[in-house]
LOLODREN-258746 format. One record per residue (C-alpha): residue number from 1; residue in three letters; x, y, z. Coordinates in steps of 0.5 Angstrom, whole numbers, plus 500, padded with zeros to 3 digits. Layout:
% LOLODREN-258746
<atom><seq>NUM</seq><type>ALA</type><X>X</X><Y>Y</Y><Z>Z</Z></atom>
...
This chain:
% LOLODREN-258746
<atom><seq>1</seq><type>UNK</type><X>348</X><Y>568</Y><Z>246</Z></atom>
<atom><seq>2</seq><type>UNK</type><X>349</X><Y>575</Y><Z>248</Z></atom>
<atom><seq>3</seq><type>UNK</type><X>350</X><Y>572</Y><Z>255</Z></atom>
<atom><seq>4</seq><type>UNK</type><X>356</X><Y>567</Y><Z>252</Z></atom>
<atom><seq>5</seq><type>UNK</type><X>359</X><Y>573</Y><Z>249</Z></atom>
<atom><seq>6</seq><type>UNK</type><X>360</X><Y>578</Y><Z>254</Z></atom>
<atom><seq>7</seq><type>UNK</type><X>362</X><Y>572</Y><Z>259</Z></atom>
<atom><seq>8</seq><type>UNK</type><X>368</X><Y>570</Y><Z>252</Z></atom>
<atom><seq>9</seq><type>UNK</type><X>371</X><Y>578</Y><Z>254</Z></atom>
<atom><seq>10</seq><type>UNK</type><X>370</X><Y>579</Y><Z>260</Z></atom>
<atom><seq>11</seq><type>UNK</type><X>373</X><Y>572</Y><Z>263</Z></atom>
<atom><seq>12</seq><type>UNK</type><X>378</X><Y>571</Y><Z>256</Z></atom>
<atom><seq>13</seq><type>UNK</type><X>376</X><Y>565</Y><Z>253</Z></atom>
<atom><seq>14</seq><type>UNK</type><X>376</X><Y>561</Y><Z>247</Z></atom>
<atom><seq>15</seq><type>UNK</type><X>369</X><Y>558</Y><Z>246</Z></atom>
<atom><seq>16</seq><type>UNK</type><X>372</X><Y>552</Y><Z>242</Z></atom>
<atom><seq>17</seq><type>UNK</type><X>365</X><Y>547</Y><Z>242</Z></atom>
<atom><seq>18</seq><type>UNK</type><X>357</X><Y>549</Y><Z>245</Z></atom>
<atom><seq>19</seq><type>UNK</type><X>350</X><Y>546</Y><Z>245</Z></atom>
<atom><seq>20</seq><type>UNK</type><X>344</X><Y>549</Y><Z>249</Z></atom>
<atom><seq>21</seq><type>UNK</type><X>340</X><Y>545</Y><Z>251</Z></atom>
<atom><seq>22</seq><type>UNK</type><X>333</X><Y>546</Y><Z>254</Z></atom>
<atom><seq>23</seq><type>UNK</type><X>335</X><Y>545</Y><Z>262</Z></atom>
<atom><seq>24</seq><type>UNK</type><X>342</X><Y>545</Y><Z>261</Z></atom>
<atom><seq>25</seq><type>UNK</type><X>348</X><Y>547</Y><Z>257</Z></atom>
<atom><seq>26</seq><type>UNK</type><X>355</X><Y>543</Y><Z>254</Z></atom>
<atom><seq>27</seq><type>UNK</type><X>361</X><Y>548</Y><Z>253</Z></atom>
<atom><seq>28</seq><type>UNK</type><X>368</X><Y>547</Y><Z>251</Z></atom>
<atom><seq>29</seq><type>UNK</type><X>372</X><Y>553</Y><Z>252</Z></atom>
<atom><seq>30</seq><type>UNK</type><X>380</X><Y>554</Y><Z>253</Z></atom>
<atom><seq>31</seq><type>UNK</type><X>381</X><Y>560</Y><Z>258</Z></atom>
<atom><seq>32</seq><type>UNK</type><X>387</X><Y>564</Y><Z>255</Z></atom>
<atom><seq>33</seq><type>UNK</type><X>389</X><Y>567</Y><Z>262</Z></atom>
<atom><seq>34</seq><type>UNK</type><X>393</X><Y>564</Y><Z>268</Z></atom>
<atom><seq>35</seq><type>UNK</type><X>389</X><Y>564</Y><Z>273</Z></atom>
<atom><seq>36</seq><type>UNK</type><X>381</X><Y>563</Y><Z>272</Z></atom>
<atom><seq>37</seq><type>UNK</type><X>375</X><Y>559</Y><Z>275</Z></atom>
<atom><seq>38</seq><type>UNK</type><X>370</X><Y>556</Y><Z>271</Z></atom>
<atom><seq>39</seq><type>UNK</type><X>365</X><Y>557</Y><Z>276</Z></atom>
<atom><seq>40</seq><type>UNK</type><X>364</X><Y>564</Y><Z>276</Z></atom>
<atom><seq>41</seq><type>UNK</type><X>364</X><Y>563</Y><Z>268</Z></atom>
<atom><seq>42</seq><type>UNK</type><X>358</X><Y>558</Y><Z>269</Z></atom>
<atom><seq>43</seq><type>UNK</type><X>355</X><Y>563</Y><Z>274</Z></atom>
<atom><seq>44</seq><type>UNK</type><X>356</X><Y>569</Y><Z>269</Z></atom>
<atom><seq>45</seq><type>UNK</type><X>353</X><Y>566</Y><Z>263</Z></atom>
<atom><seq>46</seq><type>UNK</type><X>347</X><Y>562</Y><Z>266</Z></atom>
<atom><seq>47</seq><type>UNK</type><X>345</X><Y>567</Y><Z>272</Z></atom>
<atom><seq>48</seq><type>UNK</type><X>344</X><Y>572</Y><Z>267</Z></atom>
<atom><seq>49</seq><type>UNK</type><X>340</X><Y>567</Y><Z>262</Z></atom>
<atom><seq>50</seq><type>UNK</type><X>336</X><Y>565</Y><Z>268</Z></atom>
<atom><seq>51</seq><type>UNK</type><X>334</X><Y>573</Y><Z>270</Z></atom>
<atom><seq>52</seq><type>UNK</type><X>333</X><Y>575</Y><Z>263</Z></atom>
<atom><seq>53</seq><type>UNK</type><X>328</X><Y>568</Y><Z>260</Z></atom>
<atom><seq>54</seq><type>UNK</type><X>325</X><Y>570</Y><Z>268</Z></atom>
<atom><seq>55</seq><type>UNK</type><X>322</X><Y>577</Y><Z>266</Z></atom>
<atom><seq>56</seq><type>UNK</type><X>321</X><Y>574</Y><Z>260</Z></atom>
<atom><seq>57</seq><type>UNK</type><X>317</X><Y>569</Y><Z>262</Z></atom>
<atom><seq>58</seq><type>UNK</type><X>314</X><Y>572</Y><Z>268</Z></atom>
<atom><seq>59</seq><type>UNK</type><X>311</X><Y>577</Y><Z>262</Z></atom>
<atom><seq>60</seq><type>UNK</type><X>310</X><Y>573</Y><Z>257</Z></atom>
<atom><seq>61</seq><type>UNK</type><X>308</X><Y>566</Y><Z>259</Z></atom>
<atom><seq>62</seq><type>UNK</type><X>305</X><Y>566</Y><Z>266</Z></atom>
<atom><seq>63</seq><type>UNK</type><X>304</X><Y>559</Y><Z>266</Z></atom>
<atom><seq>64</seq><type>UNK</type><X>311</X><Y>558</Y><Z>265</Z></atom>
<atom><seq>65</seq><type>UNK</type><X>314</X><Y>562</Y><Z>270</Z></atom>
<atom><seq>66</seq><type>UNK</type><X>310</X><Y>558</Y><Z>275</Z></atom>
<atom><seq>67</seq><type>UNK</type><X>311</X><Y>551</Y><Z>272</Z></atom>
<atom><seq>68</seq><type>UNK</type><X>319</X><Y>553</Y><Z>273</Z></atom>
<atom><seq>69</seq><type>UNK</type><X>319</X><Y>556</Y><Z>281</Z></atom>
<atom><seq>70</seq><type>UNK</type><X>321</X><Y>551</Y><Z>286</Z></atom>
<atom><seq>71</seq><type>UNK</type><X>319</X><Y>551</Y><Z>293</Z></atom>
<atom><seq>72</seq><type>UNK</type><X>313</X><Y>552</Y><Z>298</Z></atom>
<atom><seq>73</seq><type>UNK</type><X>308</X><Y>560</Y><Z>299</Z></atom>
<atom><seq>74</seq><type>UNK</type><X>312</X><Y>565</Y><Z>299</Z></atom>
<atom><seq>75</seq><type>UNK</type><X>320</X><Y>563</Y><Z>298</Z></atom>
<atom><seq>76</seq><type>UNK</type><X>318</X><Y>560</Y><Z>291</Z></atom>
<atom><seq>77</seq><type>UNK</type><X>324</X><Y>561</Y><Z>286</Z></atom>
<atom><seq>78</seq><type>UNK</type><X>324</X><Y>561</Y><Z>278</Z></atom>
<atom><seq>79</seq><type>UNK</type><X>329</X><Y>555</Y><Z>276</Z></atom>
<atom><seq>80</seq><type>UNK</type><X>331</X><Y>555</Y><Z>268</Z></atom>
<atom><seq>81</seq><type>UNK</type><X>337</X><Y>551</Y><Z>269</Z></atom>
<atom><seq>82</seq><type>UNK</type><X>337</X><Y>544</Y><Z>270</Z></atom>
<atom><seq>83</seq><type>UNK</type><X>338</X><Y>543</Y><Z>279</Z></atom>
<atom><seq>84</seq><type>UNK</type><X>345</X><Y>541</Y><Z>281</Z></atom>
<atom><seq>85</seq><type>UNK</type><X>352</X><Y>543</Y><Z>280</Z></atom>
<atom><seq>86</seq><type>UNK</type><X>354</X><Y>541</Y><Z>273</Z></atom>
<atom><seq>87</seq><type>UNK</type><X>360</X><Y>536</Y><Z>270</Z></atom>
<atom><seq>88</seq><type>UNK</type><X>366</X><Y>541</Y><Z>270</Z></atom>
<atom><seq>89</seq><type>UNK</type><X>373</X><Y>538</Y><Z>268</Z></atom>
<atom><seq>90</seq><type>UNK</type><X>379</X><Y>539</Y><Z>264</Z></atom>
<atom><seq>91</seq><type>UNK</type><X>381</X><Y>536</Y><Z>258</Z></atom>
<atom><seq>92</seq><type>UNK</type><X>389</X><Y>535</Y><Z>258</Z></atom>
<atom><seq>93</seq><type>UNK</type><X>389</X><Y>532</Y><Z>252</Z></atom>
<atom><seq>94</seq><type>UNK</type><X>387</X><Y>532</Y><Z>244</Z></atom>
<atom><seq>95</seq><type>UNK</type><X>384</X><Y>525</Y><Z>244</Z></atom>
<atom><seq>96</seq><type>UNK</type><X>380</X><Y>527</Y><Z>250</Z></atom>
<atom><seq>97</seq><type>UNK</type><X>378</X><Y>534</Y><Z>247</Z></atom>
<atom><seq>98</seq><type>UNK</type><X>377</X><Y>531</Y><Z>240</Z></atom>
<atom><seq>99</seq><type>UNK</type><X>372</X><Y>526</Y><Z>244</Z></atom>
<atom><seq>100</seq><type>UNK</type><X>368</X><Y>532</Y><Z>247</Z></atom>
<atom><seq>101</seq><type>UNK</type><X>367</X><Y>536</Y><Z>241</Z></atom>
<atom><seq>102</seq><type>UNK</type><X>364</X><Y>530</Y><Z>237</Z></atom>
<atom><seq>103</seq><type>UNK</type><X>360</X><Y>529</Y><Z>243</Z></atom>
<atom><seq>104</seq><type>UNK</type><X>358</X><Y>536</Y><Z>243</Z></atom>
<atom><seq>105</seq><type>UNK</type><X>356</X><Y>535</Y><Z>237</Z></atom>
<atom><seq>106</seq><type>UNK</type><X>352</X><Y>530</Y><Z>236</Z></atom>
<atom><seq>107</seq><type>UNK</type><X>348</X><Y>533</Y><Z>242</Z></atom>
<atom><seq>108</seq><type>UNK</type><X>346</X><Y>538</Y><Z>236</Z></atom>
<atom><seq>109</seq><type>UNK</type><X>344</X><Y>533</Y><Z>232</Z></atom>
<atom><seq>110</seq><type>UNK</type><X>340</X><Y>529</Y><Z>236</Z></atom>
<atom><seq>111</seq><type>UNK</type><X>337</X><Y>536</Y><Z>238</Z></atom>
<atom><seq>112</seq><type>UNK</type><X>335</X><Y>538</Y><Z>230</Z></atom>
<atom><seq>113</seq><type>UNK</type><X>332</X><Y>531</Y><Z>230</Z></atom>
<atom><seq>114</seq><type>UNK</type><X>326</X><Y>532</Y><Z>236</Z></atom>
C-alpha cells in the first residue's frame, strides 16, 4: 500500500477503485495532469512491490523465493506479478467506469470468500 501511495503523489492521480490480487492487481485511477503514462505508474507500483516481497521472501521464506524465480542456472530471476504486459485501457464514459468499479469490487468479494 505504501507503494500505491507514493506512485498516487508522485505521478498525480486519483485511485478511484483497487483490489490486490496474489499474482496480479486491478486498478482504477483518473490521472489529473495532462500528460501522463500509465506504464510508468504500473512500473512505479509494481517494481517496488516485486523488489520489496523479494528481499522479504528471500530472508524469510527460502522456498518461496525459489518457487517465484523463473530461468535456468544462473540467470534466475524473482517473479511476484503474474507474467505479461497487463490489460490497460481508458474508459470514457460513466457507464463503462460504473462497470469497472462493480467488477473491481466483486473481485473483492470473491477474494474474502476463499
Amino acid at each position: 500500500m505504501e507503494e500505491l501511495e507514493r506512485a498516487r503523489e508522485l505521478f498525480k492521480f486519483k485511485l478511484w477503485a483497487y483490489v490486490l490480487m496474489p499474482n496480479h492487481v486491478h486498478l482504477l485511477l483518473f490521472p489529473y495532469v495532462a500528460s501522463y503514462k500509465i506504464s510508468k505508474i504500473l512500473q512505479s507500483i509494481k517494481g517496488c512491490t516485486s523488489k520489496g516481497y523479494g528481499e522479504h521472501f528471500k530472508a524469510t521464506a527460502p522456498q518461496t523465493y525459489q518457487s517465484c524465480c523463473i530461468g535456468a542456472g544462473d540467470k534466475k530471476k524473482f517473479r511476484f506479478w503474474q507474467a505479461g504486459g497487463g490489460f490497460d485501457r481508458n474508459l470514457w464514459n460513466g457507464k463503462a467506469i460504473h462497470h469497472a468499479i462493480q467488477y473491481i469490487e466483486n473481485t473483492i468479494l470473491y477474494v474474502q470468500d476463499l
